[in-house]
MOPAC internal coordinates of N, CA, C and O (Angstrom, degrees):
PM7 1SCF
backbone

  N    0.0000 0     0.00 0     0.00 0    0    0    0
  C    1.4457 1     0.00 0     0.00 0    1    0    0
  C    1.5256 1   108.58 1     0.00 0    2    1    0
  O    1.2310 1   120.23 1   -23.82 1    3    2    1
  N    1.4427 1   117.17 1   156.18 1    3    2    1
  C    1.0389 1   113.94 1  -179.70 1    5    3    2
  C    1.7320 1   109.50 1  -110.04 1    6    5    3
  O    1.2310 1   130.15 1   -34.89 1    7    6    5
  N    1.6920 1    98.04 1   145.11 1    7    6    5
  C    1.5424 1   108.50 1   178.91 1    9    7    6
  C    1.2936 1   119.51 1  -132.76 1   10    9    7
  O    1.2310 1   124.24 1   -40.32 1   11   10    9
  N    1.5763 1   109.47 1   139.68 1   11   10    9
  C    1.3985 1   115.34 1  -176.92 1   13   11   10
  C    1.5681 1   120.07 1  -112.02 1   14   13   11
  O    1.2310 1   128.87 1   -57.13 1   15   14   13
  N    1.5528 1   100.51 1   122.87 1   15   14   13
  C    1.8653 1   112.77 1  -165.46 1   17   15   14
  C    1.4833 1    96.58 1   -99.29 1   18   17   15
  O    1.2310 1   123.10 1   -61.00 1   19   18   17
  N    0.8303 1   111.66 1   119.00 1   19   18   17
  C    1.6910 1   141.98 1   173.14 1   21   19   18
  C    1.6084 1   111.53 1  -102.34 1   22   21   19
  O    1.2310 1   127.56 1   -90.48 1   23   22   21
  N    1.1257 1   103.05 1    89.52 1   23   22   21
  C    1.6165 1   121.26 1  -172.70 1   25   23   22
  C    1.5533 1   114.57 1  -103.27 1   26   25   23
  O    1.2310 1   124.13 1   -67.57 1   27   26   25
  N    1.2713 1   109.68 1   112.43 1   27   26   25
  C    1.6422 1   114.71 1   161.88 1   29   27   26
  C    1.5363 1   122.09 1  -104.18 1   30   29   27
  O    1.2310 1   129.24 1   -48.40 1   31   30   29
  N    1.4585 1    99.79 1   131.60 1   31   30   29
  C    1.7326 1    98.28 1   177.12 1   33   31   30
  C    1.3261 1   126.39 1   -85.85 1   34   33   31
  O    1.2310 1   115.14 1    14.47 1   35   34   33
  N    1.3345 1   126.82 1  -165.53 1   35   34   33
  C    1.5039 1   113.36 1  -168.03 1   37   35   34
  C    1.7571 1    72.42 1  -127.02 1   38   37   35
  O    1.2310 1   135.56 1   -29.92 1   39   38   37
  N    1.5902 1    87.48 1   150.08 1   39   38   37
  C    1.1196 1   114.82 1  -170.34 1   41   39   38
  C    2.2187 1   110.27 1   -62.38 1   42   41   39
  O    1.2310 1   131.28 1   -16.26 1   43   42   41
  N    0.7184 1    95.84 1   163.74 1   43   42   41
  C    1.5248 1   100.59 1  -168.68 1   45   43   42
  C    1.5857 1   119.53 1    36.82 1   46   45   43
  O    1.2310 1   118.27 1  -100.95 1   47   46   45
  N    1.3663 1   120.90 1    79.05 1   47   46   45
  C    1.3449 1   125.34 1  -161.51 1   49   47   46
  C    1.3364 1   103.97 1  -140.85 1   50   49   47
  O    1.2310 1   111.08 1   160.97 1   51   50   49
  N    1.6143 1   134.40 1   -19.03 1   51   50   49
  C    1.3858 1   146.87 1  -139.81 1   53   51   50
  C    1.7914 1    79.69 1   -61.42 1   54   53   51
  O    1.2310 1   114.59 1   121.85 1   55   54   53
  N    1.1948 1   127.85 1   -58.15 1   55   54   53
  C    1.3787 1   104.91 1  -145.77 1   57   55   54
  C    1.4629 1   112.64 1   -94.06 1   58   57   55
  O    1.2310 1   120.56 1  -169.66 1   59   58   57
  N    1.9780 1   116.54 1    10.34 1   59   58   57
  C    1.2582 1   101.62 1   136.72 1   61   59   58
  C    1.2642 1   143.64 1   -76.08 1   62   61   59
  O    1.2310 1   128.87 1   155.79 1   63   62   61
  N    1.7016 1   100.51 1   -24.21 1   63   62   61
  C    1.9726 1   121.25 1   171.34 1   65   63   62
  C    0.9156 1    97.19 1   -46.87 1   66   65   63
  O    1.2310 1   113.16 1   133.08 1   67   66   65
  N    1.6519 1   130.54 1   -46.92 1   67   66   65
  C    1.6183 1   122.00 1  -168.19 1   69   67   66
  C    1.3119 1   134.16 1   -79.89 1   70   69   67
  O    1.2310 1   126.73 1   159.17 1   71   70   69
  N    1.8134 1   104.67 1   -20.83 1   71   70   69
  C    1.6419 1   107.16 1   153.44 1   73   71   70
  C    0.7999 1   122.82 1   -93.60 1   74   73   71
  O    1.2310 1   118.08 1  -165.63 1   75   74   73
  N    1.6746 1   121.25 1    14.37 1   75   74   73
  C    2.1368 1    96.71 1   175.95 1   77   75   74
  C    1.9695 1    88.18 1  -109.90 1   78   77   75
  O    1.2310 1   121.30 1   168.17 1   79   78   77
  N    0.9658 1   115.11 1   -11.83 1   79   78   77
  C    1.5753 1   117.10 1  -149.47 1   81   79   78
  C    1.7287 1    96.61 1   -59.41 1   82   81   79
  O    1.2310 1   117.53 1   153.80 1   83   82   81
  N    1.4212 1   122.31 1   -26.20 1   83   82   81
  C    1.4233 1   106.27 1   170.09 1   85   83   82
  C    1.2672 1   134.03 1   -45.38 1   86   85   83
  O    1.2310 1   132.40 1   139.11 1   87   86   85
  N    2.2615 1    93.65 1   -40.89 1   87   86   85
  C    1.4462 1    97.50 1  -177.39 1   89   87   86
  C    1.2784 1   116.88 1   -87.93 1   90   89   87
  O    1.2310 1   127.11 1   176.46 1   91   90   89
  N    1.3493 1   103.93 1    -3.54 1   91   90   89
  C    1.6738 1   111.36 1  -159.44 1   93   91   90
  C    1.7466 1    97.02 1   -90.91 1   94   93   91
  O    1.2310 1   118.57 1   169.97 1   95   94   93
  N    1.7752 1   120.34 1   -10.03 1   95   94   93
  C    1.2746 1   119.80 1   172.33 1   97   95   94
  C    1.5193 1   114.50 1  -103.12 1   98   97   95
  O    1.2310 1   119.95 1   159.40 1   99   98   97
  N    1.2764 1   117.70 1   -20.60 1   99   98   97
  C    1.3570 1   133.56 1   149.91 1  101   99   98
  C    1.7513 1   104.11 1   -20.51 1  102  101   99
  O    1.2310 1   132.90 1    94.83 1  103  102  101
  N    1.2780 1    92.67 1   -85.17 1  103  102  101
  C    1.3728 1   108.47 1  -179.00 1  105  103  102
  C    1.6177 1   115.62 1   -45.20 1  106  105  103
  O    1.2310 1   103.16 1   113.99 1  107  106  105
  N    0.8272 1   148.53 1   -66.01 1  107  106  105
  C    1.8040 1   170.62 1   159.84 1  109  107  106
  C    1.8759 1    86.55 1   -21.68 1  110  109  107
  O    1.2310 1   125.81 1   120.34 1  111  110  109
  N    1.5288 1   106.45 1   -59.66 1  111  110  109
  C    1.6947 1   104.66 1  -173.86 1  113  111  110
  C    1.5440 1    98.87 1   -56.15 1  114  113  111
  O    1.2310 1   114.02 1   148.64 1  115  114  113
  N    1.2783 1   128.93 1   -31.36 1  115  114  113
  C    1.4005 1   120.00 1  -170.79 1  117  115  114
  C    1.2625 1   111.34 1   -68.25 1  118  117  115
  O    1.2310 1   128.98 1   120.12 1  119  118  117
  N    1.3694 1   100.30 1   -59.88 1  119  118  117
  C    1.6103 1    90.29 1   176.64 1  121  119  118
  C    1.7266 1   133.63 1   -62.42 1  122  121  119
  O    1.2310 1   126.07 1   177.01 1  123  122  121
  N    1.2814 1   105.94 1    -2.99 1  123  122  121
  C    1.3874 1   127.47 1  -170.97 1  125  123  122
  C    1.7088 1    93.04 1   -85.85 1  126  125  123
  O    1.2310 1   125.85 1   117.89 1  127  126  125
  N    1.2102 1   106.36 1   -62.11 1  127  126  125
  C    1.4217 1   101.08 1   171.05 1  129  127  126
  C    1.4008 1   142.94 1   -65.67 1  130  129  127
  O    1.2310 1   128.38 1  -174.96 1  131  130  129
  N    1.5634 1   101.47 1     5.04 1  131  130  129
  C    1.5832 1   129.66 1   179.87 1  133  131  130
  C    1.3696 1    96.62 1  -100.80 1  134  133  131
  O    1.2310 1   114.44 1   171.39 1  135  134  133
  N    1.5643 1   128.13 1    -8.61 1  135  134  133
  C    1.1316 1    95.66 1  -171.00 1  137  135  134
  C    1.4713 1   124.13 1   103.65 1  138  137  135
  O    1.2310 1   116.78 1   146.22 1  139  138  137
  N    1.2604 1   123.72 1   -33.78 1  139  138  137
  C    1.8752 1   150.63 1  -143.72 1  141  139  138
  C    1.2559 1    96.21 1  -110.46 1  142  141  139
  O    1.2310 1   107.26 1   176.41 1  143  142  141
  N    1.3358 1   141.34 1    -3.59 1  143  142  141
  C    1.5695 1   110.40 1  -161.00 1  145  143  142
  C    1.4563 1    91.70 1  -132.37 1  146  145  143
  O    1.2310 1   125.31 1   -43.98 1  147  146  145
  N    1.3067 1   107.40 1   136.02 1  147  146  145
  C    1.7631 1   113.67 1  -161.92 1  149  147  146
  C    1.9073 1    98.00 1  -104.56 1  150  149  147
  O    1.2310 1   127.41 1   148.21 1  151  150  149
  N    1.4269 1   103.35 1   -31.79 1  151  150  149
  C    1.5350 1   106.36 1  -175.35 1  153  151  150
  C    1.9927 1   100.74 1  -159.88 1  154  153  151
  O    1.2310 1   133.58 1     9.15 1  155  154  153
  N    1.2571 1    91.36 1  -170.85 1  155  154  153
  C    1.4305 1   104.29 1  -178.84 1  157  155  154
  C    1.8360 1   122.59 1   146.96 1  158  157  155
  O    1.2310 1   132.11 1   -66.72 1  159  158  157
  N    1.7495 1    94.21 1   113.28 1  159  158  157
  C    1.8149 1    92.36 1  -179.36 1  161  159  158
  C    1.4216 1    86.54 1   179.65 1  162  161  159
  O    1.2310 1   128.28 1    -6.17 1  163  162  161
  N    1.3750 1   101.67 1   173.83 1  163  162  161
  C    1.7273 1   110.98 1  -164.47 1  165  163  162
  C    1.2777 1    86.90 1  -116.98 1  166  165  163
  O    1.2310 1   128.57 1    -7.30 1  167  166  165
  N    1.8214 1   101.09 1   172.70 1  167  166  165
  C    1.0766 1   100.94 1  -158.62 1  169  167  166
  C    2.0146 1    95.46 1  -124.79 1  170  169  167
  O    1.2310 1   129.54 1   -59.09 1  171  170  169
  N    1.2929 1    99.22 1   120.91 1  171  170  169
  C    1.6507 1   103.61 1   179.30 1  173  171  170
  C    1.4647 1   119.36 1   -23.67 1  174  173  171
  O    1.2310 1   114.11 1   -17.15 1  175  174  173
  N    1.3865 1   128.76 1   162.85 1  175  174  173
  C    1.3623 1   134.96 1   149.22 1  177  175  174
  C    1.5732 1   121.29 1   -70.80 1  178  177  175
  O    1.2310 1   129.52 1   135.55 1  179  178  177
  N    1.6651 1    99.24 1   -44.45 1  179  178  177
  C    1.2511 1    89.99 1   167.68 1  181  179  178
  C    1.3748 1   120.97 1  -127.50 1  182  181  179
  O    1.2310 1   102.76 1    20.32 1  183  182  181
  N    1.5735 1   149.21 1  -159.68 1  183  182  181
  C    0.9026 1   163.78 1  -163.36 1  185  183  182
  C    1.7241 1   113.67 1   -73.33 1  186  185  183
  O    1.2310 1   122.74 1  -159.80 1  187  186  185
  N    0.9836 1   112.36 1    20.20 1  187  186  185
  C    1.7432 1   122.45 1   179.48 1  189  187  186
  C    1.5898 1   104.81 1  -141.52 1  190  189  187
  O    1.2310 1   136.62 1   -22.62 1  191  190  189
  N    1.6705 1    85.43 1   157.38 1  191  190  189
  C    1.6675 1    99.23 1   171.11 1  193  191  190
  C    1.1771 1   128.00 1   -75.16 1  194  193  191
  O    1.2310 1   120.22 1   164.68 1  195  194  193
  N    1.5027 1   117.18 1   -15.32 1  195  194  193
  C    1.7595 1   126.95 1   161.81 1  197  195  194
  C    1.2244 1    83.03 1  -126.45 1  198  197  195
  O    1.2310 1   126.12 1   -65.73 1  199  198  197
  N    1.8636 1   105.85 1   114.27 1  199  198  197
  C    1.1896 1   120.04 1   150.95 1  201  199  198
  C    1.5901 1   129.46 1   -80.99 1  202  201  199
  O    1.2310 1   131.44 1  -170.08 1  203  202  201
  N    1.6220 1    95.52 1     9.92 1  203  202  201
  C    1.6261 1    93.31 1   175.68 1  205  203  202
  C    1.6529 1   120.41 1    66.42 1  206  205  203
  O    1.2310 1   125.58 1    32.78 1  207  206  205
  N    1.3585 1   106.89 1  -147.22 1  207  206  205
  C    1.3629 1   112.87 1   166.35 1  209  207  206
  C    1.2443 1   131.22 1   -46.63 1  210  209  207
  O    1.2310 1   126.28 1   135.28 1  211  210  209
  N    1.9159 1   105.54 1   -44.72 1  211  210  209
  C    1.2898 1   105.49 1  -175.56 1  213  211  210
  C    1.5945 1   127.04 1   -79.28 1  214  213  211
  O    1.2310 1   120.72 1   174.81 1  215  214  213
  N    1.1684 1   116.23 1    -5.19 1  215  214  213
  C    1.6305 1   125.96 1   131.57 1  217  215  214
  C    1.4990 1    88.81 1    87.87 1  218  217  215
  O    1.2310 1   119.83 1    29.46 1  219  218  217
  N    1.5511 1   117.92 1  -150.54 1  219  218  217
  C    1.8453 1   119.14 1  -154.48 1  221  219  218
  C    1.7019 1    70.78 1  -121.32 1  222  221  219
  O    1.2310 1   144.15 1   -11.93 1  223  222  221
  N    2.0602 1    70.67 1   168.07 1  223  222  221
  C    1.0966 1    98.97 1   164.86 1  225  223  222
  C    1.7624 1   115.91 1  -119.83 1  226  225  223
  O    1.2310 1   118.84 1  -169.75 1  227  226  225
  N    1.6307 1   119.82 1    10.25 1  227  226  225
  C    0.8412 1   122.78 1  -172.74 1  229  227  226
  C    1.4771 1   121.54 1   143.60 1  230  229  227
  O    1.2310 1   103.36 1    13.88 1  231  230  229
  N    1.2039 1   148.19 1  -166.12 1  231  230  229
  C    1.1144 1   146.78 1  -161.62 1  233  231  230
  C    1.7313 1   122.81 1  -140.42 1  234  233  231
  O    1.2310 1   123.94 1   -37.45 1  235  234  233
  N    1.4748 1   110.05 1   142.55 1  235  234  233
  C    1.7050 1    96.27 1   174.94 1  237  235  234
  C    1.5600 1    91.22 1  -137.81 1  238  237  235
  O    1.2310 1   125.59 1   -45.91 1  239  238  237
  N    1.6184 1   106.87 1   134.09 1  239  238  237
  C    1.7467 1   128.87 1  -170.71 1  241  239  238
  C    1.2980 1    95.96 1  -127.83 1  242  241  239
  O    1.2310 1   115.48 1   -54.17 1  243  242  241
  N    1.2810 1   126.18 1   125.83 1  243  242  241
  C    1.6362 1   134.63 1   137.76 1  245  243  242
  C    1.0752 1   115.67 1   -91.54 1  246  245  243
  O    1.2310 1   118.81 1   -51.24 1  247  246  245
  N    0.8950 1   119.87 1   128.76 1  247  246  245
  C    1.6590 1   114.75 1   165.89 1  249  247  246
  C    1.4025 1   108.40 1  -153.99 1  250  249  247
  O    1.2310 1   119.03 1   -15.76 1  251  250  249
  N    1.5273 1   119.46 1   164.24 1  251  250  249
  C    2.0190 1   120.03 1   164.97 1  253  251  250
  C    1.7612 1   117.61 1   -95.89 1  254  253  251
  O    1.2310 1   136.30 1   -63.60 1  255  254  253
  N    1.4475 1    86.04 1   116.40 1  255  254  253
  C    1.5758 1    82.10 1   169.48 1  257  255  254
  C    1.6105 1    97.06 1  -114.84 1  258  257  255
  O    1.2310 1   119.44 1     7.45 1  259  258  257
  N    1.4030 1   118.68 1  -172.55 1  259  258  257
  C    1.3295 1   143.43 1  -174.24 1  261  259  258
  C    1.8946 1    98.76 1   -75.80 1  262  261  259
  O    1.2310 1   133.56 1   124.76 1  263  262  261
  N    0.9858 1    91.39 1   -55.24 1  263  262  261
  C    1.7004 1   100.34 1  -142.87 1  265  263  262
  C    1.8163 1    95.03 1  -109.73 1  266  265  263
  O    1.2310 1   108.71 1   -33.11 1  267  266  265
  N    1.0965 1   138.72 1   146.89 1  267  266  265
  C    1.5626 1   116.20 1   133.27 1  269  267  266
  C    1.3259 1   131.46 1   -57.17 1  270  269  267
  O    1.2310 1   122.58 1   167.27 1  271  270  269
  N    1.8183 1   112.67 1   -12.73 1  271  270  269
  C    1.3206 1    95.04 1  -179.84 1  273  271  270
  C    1.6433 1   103.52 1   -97.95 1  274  273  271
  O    1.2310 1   126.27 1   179.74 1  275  274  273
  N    1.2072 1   105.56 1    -0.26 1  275  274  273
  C    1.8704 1   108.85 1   166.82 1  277  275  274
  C    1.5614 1    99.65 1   -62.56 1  278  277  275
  O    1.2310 1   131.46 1   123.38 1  279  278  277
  N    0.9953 1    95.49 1   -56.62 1  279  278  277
  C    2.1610 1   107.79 1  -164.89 1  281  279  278
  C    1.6656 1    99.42 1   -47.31 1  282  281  279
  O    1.2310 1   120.94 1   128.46 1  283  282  281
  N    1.2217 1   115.81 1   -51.54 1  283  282  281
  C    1.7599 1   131.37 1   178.86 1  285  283  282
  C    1.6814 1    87.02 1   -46.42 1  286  285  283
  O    1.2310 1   119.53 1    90.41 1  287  286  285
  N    1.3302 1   118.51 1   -89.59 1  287  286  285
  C    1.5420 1   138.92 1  -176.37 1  289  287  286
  C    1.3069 1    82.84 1    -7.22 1  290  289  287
  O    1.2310 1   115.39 1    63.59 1  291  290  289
  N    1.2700 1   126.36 1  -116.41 1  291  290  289
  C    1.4913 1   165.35 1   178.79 1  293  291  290
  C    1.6181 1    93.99 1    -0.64 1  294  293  291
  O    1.2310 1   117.79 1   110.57 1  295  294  293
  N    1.3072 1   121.82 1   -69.43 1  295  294  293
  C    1.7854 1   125.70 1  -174.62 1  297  295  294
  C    1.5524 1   102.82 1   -63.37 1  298  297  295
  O    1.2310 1   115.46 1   131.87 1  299  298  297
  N    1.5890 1   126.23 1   -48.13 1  299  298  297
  C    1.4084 1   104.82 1   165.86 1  301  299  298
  C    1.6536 1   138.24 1   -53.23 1  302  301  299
  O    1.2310 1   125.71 1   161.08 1  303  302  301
  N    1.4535 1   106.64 1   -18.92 1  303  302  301
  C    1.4901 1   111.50 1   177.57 1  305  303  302
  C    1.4409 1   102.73 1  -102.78 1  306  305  303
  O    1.2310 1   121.01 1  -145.78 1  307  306  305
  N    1.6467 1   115.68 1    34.22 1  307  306  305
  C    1.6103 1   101.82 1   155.77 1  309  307  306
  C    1.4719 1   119.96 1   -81.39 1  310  309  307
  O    1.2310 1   124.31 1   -27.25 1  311  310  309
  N    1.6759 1   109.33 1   152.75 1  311  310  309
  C    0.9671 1   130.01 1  -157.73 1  313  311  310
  C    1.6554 1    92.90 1   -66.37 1  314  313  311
  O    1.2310 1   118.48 1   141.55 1  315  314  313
  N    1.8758 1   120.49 1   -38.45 1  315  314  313
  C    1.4402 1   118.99 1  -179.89 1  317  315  314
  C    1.2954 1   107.14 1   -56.49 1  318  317  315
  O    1.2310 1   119.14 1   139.85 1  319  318  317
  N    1.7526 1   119.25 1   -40.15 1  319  318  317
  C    1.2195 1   104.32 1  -174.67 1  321  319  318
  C    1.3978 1   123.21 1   -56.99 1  322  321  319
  O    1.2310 1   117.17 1   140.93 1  323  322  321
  N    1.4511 1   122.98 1   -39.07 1  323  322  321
  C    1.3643 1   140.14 1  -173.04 1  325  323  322
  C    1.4744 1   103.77 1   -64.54 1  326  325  323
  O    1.2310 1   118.35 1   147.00 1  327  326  325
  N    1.2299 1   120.76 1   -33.00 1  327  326  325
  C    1.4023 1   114.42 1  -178.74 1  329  327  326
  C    1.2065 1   113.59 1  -102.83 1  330  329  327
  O    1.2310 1   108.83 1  -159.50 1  331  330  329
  N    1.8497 1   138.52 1    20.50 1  331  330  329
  C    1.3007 1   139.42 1  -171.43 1  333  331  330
  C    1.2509 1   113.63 1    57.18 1  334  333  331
  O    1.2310 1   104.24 1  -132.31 1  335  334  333
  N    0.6917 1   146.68 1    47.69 1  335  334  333
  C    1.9661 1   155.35 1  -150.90 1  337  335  334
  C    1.7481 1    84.19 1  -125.81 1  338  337  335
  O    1.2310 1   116.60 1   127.32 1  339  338  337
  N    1.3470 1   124.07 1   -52.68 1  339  338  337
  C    1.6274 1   115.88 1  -153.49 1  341  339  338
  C    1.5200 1    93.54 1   -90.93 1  342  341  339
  O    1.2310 1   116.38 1   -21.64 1  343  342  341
  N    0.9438 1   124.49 1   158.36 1  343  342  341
  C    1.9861 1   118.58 1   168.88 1  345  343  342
  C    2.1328 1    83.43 1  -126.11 1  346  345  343
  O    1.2310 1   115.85 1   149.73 1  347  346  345
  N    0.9314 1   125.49 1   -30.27 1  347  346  345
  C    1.4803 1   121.03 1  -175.04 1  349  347  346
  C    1.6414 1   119.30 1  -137.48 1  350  349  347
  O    1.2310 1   111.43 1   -52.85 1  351  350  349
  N    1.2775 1   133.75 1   127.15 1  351  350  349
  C    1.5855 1   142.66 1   179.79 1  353  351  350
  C    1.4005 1   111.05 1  -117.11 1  354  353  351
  O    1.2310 1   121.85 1   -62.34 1  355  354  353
  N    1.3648 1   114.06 1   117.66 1  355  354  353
  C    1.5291 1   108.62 1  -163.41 1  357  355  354
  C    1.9873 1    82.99 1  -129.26 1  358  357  355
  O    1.2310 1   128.74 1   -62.48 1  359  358  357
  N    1.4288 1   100.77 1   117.52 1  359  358  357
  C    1.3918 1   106.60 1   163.36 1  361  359  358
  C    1.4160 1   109.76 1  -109.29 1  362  361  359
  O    1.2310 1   128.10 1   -29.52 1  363  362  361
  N    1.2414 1   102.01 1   150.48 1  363  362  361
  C    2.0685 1   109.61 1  -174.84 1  365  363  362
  C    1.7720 1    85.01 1  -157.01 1  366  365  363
  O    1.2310 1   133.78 1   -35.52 1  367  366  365
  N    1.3635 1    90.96 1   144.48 1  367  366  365
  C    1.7747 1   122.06 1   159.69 1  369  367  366
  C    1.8598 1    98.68 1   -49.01 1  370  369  367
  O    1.2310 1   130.88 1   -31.16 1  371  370  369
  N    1.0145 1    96.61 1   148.84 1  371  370  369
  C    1.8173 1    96.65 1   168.47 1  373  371  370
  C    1.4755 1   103.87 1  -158.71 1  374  373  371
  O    1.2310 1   125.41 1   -48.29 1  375  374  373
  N    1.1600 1   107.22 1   131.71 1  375  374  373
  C    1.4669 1   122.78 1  -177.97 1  377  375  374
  C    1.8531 1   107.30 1   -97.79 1  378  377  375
  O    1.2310 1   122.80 1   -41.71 1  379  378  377
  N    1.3084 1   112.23 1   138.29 1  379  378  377
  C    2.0036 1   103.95 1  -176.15 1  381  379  378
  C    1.4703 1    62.55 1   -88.31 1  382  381  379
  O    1.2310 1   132.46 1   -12.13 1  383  382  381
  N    1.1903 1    93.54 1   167.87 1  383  382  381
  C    1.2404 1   139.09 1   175.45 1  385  383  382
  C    2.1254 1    98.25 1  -124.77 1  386  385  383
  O    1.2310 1   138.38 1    94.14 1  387  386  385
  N    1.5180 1    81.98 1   -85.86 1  387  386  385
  C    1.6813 1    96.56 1  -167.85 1  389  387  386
  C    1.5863 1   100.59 1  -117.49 1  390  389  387
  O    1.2310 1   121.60 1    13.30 1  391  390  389
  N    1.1040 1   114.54 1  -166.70 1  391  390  389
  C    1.8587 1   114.44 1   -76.94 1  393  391  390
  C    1.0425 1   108.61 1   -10.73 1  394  393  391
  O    1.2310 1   120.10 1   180.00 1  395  394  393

């Protein structure tokens, strides 16, 4: 099934997002190469695709796991989490619709 992680960061964090994000895309390539990952990218502070300085406000992941409590598993061992980057991880079931 597929699930969608709705991630918010804690405010002033940009320049831990920016040292874990190697491992934290590491991971994302895995599932990409499994096959599993439907989308994945954060979402600006402000109104552009390089928000520059003013950096994210957090993250949006689709991907298929087995279980919801796999999907939980998987979002707790992010690399943001490990580095305080996330302040909130919201997993939910998600159905595509479209495309």
């Amino acid at each position: 099934m597929l699930y969608a992680f709705i991630c918010q960061d804690k405010e002033g964090t940009q320049a831990q997002r920016l040292e874990a994000r190697p491992a934290h895309l590491e991971r994302l390539q895995q599932l990409q190469n499994e096959g599993r990952l439907i989308l994945a990218g954060p979402h600006p502070a402000i109104d552009s695709n390089d928000p520059g300085d003013a950096g994210f406000t957090g993250s949006l992941v689709v991907a298929e796991f087995a279980t919801l409590e796999d999907a939980q598993e998987w979002a707790s061992a992010d690399p943001y989490f490990a580095a305080g980057v996330y302040e909130q991880v919201t997993v939910k079931p998600f159905r595509k619709v479209l495309p």
